[in-house]
N, C-alpha and C positions, 0 to 999 in steps of 0.2 A: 514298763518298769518306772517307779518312780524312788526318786534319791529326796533328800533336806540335805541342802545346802547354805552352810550359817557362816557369815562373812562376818568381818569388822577389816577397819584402817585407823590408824591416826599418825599422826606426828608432835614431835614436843619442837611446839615453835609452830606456825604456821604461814610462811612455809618454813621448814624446817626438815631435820631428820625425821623420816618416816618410815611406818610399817604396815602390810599388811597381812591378814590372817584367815585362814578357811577349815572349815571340817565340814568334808564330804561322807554322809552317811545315807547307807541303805535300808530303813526298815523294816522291809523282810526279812534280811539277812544278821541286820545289826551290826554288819561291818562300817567299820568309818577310818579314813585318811585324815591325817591333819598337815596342814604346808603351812611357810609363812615366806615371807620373805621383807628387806626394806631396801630405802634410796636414801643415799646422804641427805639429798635434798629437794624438796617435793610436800605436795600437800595433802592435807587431809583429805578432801575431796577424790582427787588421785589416788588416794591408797585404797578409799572406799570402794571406787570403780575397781582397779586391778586384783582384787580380793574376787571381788565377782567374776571377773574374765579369767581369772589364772583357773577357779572352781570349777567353768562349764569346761573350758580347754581339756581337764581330766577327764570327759567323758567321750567316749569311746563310737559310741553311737549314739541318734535322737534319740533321746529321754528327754521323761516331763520332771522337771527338779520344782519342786517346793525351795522359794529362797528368802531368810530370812536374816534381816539385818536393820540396822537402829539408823539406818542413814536414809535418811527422807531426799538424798539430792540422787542416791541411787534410785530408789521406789519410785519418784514423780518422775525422775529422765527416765525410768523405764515406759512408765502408765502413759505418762502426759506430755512430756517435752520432747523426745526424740521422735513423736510421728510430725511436728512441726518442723524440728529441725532438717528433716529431710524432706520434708517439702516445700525448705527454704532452700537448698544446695549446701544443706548443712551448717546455715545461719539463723543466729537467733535475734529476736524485736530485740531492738533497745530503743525505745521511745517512737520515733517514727522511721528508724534507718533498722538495717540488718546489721550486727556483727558478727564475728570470729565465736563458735560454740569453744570454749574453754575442756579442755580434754577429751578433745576430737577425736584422736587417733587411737584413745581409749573406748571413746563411745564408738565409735566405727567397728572396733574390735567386737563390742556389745551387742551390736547390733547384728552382726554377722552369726554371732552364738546364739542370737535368739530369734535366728531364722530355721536354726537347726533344731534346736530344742525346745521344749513347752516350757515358759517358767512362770510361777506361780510368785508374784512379791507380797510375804509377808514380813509386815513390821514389827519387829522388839520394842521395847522402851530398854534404852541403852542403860547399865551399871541398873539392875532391877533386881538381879539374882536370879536370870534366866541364865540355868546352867552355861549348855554351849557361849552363849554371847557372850559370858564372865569367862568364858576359854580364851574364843577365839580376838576379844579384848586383849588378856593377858600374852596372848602368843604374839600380838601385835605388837606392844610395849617392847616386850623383848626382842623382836626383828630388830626399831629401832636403836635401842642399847646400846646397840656394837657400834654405832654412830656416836655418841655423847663423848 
């Protein structure tokens, strides 16, 4: 079975109030869920990841999910940086030492879902008038809101 799955996150302020946003849709069937949810205080980056982890969590059994979103720190820590970070102890280069991966405990969440699942990262160009991204953009803002 395969699903699309379309994220966004942001916050006003960085770090600041934040939200994130998801629409889990199945194309054979053409059913879709939309969730959002926010954190007083947290960042974009964070909201980008938790959009993704809260989407695979709904899923029930391995599935191969298509996931599409405008955040390139999601896309590359999937493709390119999280098989280094783990084969650092979960630390990443900074110049010639290792540090602290910044939203560990969220990548670690990531990484766990996508030992279960097949995912496919494609990329949006964010605010373009790709439908769902202009959704789950706006469901984003609005998580935040209730914050301001």
């Amino acid at each position: 079975m395969e699903v699309h799955l379309f994220t966004d996150g942001g916050c006003s302020g960085n770090p600041g109030p934040g939200g994130w946003a998801l629409i889990l849709r199945h194309p054979a069937t053409g059913k879709s869920l939309e969730k959002s949810g926010g954190e007083r205080d947290t960042t974009n980056n964070r909201m980008e990841l938790q959009a993704v982890v809260e989407g695979l969590k709904l899923l029930k059994r391995p599935t191969q999910v298509e996931l599409f979103t405008d955040s390139v720190y999601v896309g590359k820590g999937i493709s390119e940086w999280m098989p280094k970070w783990k084969a650092n102890g979960w630390k990443r280069r900074e110049g010639k030492k290792l540090a602290e991966v910044k939203n560990e405990d969220l990548w670690r969440q990531l990484d766990a879902l996508l030992a279960t699942h097949k995912v496919k990262y494609t990329r949006v160009a964010g605010h373009s008038g790709h439908p769902e991204n202009d959704r789950v953009d706006e469901l984003a803002v609005a998580a935040y809101q209730q914050f301001l």
